[in-house]
C-alpha positions as CSV (number, residue, x, y, z in Angstrom):
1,X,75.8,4.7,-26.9
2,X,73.1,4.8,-24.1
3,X,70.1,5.9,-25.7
4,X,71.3,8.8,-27.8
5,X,70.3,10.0,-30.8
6,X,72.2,11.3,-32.9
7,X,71.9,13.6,-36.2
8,X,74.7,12.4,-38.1
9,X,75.1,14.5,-41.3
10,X,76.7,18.0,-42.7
11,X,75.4,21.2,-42.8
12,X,74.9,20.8,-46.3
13,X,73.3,17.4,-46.0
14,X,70.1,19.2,-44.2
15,X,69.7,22.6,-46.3
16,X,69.4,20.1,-49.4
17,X,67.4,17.0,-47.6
18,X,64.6,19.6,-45.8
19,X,64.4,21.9,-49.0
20,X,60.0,23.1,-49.1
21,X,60.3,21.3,-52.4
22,X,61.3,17.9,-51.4
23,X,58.7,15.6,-49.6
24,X,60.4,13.9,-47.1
25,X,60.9,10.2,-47.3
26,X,62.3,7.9,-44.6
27,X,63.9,5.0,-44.4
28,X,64.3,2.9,-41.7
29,X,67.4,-0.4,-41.5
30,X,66.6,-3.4,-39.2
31,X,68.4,-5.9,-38.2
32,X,68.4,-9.0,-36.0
33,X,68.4,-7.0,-32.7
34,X,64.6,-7.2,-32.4
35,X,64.5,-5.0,-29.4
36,X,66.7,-2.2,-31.1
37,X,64.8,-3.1,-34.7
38,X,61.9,-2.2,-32.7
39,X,62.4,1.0,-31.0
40,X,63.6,2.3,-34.6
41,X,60.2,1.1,-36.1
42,X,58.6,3.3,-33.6
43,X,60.8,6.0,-34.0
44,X,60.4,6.1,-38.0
45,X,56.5,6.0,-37.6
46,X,56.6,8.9,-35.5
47,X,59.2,10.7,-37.1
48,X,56.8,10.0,-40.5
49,X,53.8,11.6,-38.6
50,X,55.5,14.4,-37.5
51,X,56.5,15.1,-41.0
52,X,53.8,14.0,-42.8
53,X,56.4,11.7,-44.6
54,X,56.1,8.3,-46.4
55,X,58.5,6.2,-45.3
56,X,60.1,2.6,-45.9
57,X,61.4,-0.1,-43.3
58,X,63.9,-2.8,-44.8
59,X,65.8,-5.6,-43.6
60,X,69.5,-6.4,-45.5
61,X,69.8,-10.5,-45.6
62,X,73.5,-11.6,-45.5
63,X,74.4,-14.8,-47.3
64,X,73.8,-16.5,-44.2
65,X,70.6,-15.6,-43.3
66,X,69.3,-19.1,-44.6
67,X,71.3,-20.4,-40.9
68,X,69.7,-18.4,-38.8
69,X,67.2,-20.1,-36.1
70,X,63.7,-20.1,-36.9
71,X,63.0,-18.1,-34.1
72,X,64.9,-15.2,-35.2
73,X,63.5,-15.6,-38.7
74,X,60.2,-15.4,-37.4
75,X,61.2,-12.2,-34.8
76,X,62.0,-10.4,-38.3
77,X,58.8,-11.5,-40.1
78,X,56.5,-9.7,-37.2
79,X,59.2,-6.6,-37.3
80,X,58.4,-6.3,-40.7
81,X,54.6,-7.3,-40.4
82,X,54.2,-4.3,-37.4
83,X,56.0,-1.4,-39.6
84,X,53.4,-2.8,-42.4
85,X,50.7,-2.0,-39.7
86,X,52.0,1.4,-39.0
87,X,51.7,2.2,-42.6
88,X,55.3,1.4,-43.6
89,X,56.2,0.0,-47.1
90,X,58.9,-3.2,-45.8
91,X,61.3,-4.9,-47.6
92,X,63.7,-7.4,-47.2
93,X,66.6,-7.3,-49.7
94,X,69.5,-9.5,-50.3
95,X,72.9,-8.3,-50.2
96,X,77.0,-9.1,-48.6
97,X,77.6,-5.4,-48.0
98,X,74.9,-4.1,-45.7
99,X,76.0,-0.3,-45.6
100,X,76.0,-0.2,-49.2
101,X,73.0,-1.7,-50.3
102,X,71.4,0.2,-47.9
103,X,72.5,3.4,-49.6
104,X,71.6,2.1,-53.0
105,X,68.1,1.8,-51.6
106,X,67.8,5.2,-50.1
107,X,69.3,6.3,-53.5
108,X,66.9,5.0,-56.2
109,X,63.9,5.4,-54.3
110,X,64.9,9.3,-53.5
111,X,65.3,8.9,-49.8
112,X,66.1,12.1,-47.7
113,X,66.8,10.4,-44.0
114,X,68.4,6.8,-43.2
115,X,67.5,6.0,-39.6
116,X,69.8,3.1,-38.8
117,X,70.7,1.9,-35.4
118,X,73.9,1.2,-33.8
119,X,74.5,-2.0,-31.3
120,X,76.0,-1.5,-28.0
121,X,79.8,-3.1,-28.5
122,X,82.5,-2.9,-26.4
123,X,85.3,0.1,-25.6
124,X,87.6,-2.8,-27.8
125,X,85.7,-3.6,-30.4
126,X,85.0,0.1,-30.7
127,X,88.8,0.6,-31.4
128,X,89.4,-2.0,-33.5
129,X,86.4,-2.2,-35.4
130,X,84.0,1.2,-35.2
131,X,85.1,2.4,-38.7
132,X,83.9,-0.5,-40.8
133,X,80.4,-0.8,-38.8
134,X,77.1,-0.4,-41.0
135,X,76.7,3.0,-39.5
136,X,80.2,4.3,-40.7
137,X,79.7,2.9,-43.7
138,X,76.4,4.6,-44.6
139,X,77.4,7.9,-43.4
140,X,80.4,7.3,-45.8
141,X,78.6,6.7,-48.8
142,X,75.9,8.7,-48.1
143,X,76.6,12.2,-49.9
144,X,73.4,14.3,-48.9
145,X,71.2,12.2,-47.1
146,X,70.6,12.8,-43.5
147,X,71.7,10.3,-40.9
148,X,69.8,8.9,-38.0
149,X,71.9,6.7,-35.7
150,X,70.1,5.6,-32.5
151,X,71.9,3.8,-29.9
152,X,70.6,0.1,-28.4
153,X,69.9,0.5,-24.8
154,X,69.1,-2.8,-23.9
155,X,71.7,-5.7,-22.5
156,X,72.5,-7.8,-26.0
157,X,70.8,-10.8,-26.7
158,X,72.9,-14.0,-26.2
159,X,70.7,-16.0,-28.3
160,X,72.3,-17.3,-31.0
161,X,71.6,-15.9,-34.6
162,X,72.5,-19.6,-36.3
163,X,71.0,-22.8,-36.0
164,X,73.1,-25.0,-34.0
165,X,70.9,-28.4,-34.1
166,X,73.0,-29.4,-36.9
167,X,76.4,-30.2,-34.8
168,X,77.4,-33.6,-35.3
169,X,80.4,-35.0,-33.4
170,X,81.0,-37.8,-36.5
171,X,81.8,-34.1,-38.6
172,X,84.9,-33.6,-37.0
173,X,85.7,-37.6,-36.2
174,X,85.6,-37.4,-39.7
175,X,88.4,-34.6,-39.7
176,X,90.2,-36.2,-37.3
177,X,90.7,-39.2,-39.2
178,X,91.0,-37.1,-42.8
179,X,94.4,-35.5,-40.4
180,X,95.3,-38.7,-39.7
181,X,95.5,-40.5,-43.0
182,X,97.8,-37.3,-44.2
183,X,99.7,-37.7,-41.5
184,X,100.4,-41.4,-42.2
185,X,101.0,-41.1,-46.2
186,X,103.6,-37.8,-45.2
187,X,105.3,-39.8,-42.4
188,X,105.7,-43.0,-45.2
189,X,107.4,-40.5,-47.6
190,X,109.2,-38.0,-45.6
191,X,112.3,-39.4,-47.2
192,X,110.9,-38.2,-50.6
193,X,108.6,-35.2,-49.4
194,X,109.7,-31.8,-48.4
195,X,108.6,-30.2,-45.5
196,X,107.2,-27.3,-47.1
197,X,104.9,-30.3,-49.6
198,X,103.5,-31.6,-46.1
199,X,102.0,-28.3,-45.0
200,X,100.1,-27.9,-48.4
201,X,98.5,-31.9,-47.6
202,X,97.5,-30.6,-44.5
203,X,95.7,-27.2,-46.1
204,X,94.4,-30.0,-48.3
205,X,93.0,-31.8,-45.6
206,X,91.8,-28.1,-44.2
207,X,90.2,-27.4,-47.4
208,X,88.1,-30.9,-47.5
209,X,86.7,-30.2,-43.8
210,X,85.2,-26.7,-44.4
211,X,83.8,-28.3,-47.9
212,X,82.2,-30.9,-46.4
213,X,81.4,-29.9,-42.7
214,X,81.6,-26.0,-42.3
215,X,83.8,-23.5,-40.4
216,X,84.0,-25.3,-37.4
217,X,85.0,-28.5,-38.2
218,X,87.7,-27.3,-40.5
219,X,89.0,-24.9,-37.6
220,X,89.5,-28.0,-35.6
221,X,91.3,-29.7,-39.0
222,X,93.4,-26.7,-38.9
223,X,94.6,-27.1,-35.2
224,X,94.6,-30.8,-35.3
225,X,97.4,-30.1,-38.3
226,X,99.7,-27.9,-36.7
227,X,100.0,-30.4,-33.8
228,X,100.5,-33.5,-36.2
229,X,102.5,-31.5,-38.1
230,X,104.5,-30.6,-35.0
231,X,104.8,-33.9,-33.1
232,X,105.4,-35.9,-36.6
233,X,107.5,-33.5,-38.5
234,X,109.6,-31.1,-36.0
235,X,112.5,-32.0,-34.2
236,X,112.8,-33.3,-31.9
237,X,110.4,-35.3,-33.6
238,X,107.3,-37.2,-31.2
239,X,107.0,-34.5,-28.8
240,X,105.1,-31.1,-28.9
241,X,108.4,-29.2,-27.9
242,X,109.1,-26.8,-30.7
243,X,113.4,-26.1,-31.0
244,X,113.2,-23.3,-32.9
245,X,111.6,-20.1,-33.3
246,X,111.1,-20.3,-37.2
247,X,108.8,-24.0,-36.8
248,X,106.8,-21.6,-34.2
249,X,105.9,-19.0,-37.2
250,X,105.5,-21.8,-39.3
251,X,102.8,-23.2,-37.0
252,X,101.3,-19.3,-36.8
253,X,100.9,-19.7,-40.4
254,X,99.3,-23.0,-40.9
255,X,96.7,-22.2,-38.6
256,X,96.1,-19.1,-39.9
257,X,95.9,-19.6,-43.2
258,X,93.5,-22.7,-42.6
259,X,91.2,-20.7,-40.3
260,X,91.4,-17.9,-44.0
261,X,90.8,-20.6,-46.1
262,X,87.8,-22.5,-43.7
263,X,86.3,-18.9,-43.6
264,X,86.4,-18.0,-47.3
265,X,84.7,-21.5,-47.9
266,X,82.3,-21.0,-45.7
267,X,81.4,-17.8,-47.3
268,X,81.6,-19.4,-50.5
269,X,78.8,-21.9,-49.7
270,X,76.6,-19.2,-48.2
271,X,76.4,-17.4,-51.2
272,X,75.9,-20.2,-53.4
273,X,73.0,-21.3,-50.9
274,X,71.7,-17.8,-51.0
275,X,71.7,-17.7,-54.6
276,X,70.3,-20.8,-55.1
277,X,67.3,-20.2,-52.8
278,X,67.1,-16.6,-54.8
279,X,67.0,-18.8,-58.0
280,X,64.2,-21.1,-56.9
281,X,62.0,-17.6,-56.1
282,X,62.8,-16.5,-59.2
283,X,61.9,-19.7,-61.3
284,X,59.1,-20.4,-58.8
285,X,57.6,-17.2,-60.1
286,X,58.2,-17.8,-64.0
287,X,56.8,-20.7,-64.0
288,X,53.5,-19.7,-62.3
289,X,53.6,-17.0,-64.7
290,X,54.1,-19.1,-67.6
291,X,51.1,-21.1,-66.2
292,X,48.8,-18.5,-65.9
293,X,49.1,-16.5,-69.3
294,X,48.4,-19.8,-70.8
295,X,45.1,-19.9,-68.7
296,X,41.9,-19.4,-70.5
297,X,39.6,-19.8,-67.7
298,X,39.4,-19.2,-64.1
299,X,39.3,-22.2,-63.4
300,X,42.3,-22.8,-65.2
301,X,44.1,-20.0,-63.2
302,X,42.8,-22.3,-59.9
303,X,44.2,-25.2,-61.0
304,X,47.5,-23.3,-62.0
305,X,47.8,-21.5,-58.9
306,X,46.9,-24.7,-56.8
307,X,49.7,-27.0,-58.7
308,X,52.3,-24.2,-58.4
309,X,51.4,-23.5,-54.5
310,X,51.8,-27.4,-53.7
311,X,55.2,-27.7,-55.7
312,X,57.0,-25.1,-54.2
313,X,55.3,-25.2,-50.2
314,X,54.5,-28.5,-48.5
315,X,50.8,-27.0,-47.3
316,X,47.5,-27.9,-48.4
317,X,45.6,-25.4,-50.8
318,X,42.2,-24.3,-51.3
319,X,41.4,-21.5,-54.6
320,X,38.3,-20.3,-53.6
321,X,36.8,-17.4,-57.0
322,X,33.6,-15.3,-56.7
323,X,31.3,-17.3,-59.3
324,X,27.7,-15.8,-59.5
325,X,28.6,-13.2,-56.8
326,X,29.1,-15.7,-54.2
327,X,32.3,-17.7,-53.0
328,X,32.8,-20.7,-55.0
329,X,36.0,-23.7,-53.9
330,X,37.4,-23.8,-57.2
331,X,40.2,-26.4,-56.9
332,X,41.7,-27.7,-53.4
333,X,43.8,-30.2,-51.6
334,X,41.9,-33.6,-50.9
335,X,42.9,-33.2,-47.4
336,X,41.1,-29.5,-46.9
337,X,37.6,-28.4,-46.4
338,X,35.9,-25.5,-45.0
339,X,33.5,-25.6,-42.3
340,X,31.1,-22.5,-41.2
341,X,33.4,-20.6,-39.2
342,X,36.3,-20.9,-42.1
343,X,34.4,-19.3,-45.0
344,X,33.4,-16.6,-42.6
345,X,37.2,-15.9,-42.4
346,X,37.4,-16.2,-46.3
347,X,34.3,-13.9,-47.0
348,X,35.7,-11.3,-44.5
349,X,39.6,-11.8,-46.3
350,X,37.5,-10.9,-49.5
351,X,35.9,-8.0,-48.6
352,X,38.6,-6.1,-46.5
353,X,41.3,-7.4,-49.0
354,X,43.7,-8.6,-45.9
355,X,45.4,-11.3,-44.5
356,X,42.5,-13.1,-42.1
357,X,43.4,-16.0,-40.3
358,X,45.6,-18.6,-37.7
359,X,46.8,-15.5,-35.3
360,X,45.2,-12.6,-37.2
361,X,41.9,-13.4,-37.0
362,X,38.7,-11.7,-35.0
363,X,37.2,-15.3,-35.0
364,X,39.0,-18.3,-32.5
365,X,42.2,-19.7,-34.5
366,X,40.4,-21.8,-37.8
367,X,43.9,-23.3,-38.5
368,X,43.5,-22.2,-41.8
369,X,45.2,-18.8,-43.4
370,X,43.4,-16.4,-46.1
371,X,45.2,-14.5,-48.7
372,X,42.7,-12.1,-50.6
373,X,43.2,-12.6,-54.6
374,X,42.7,-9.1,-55.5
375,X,44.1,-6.0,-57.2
376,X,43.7,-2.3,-56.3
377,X,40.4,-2.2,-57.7
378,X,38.8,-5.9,-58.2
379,X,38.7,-8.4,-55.0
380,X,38.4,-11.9,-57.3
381,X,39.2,-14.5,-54.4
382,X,40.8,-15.8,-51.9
383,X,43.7,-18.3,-51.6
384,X,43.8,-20.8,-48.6
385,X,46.6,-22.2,-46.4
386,X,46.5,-25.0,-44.1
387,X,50.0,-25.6,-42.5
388,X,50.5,-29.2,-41.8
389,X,51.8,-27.8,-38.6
390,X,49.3,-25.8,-36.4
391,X,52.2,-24.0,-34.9
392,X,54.0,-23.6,-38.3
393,X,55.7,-20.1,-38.7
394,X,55.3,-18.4,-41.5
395,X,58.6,-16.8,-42.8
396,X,58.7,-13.0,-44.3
397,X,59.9,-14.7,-48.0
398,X,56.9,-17.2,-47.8
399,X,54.7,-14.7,-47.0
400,X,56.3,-12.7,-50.1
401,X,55.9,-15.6,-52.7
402,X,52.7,-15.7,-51.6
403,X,51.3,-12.8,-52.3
404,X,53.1,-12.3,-55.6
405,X,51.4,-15.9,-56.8
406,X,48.1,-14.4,-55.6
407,X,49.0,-10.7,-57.5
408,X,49.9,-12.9,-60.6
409,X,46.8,-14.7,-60.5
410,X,44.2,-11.5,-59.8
411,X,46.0,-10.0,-63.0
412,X,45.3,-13.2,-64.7
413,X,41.7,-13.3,-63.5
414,X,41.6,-9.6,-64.4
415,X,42.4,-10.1,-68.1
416,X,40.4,-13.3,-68.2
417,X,37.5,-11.0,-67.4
418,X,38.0,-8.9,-70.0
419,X,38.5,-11.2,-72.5
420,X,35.3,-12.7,-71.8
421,X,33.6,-9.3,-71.8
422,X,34.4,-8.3,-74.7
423,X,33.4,-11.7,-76.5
């Protein structure tokens, strides 16, 4: 694929997607390629002003996504920040099954064309591995939605999508001495222990590393095993040489089921890590919501959004709320204070009803960010952020809770407001 484009779909697909009656919608998939995520950004905004189309860019997180490097976290955040900019509604959903999920998206939110890009691989991984790629898939599921595949054209990145800084060579010491110990206790007993017993304390010990230390160190469990297993258990025993062909499948099987088993465990403990993280969101957002129907007055709703920013983000927090039509600090952070040049920013968040600050502002970098606290109506106030970090980046879920604590709270102020109104 060298900068095609292809119209993937059935004839059938386009007389029923480009009918007069239907308004087009489109719907663009990102991924982790940031220069291919961005050349279908720009193709979506121009294909949505040539057709006069709304159209939505998402992003599919895999249970592993919490591994990935900052940097890549943060080259998704401005992906999704820049199709916001072109007038794009983003959205980064969680899901194992990329292809699928995005179809369920294009599905319930009546989408008539996927754009979806397609990585350069190679001629073998083409053969081997073409028919269950994201692209396949969604043309599979797809019924009558059009298909946009666009080919990458740039070299592939070679920086890695995981962190790495957590590599520790005591994990697989650890390992190695885990091997070692079953090797001792099934040498003691191999008058008593069948051979067939010994492979399963050595899956054991396989098991145990990719519990406690990940895929990698359980990898090396797993080859570590077959050559104990070999030089301990094998005749002729104390020597690597295998005698027969059946201990040779027998070591083909060990490993391979222990790379399986490393692999499904690995998975395992990203989804529960996913979920979890899903889980905090989800409570974080309860409980703020809890706080703030139980809110009286605004300054409650400060104080509520103030305790409930602190617990779940380790920044410092100014609630600034119009009072007698002028910008009040309702309830802060002991270590932040606006100067001059600060409540300029927050003024000007309030009254455009955007984002204003660190990178995004007109004025020179205040280290402070501004969150309007508004609905589509009714600007109430502002929320502000000091990283403890001046080079802190901002990830696309923080920037999400975010804005949902400040939509809680501006619907709390809202009905605050009418309360006291009425009375």
């Amino acid at each position: 694929m060298l900068g095609i484009d292809l119209w993937r779909g059935s004839m059938s697909k386009t007389s029923n997607s480009h009918n007069q009656s239907v308004k087009e919608h489109l719907l663009v998939c990102i991924n982790t390629n940031a220069t291919l995520s961005n050349r279908l950004i720009q193709k979506g905004r121009d294909m949505a002003n040539t057709l006069q189309a709304d159209w939505d860019v998402i992003h599919i997180q895999r249970p592993a996504y919490h591994r990935y490097t900052t940097k890549r976290k943060d080259q998704m955040n401005k992906l999704l920040n820049l199709a916001e900019s072109y007038g794009a509604k983003t959205e980064s959903i969680f899901g194992s099954s990329i292809a699928e999920e995005i179809v369920n998206y294009a599905k319930k939110h009546n989408i008539t064309t996927i754009i979806i890009g397609r990585s350069e691989k190679s001629w073998l991984h083409d053969i081997l591995f073409a028919r269950f790629s994201v692209s396949e898939g969604v043309l599979r599921y797809s019924d009558t939605i059009d298909i946009h595949v666009i080919g990458d054209t740039e070299p592939k990145s070679q920086e890695p999508k995981h962190e790495r800084g957590t590599f520790t060579i005591s994990s697989y010491l650890y390992a190695a001495v885990i091997v070692g110990f079953v090797s001792l206790v099934s040498y003691l007993l191999t008058d008593i222990l069948d051979p067939t017993n010994i492979i399963m304390f050595y899956l054991l010990a396989v098991v145990m590393a990719a519990v406690l230390w990940g895929l990698w160190p359980a990898i090396f469990t797993a080859g570590l095993s077959v050559l104990c297993y070999d030089v301990l258990f094998v005749p002729p025993r104390f020597s690597i040489t295998v005698a027969d062909s059946l201990s040779i499948i027998t070591f083909i099987v060990l490993f391979i089921v222990g790379v399986i088993i490393s692999i499904l465990i690995t998975r395992a403990r990203d989804n529960a890590t996913a979920a979890r993280l899903r889980e905090q969101q989800t409570s974080a957002l309860y409980q703020l919501s809890e706080d703030l129907t139980a809110a009286a007055t605004i300054d409650d709703i400060a104080k509520a959004l103030l305790v409930n920013i602190e617990k779940n983000f380790v920044w410092n927090v100014a609630v600034l709320f119009i009072k007698k039509g002028t910008l009040d600090m309702i309830a802060s952070s002991k270590e932040i204070t606006l100067d001059e040049k600060q409540w300029a920013e927050a003024n000007m968040s309030l009254k455009t009803g955007i984002d204003i600050g660190l990178k995004t502002s007109p004025f020179d970098n205040s280290g402070l960010r501004f969150l309007p606290i508004n609905t589509a109506t009714d600007n109430f106030g502002v929320l502000a952020i000091k990283p403890l970090k001046p080079d802190e980046t901002w990830i696309f879920e923080q920037e999400r809770m975010l804005h949902s604590f400040a939509s809680l709270a501006a619907l709390a102020t809202s009905r605050v407001q009418s309360v006291n109104q009425e009375a």
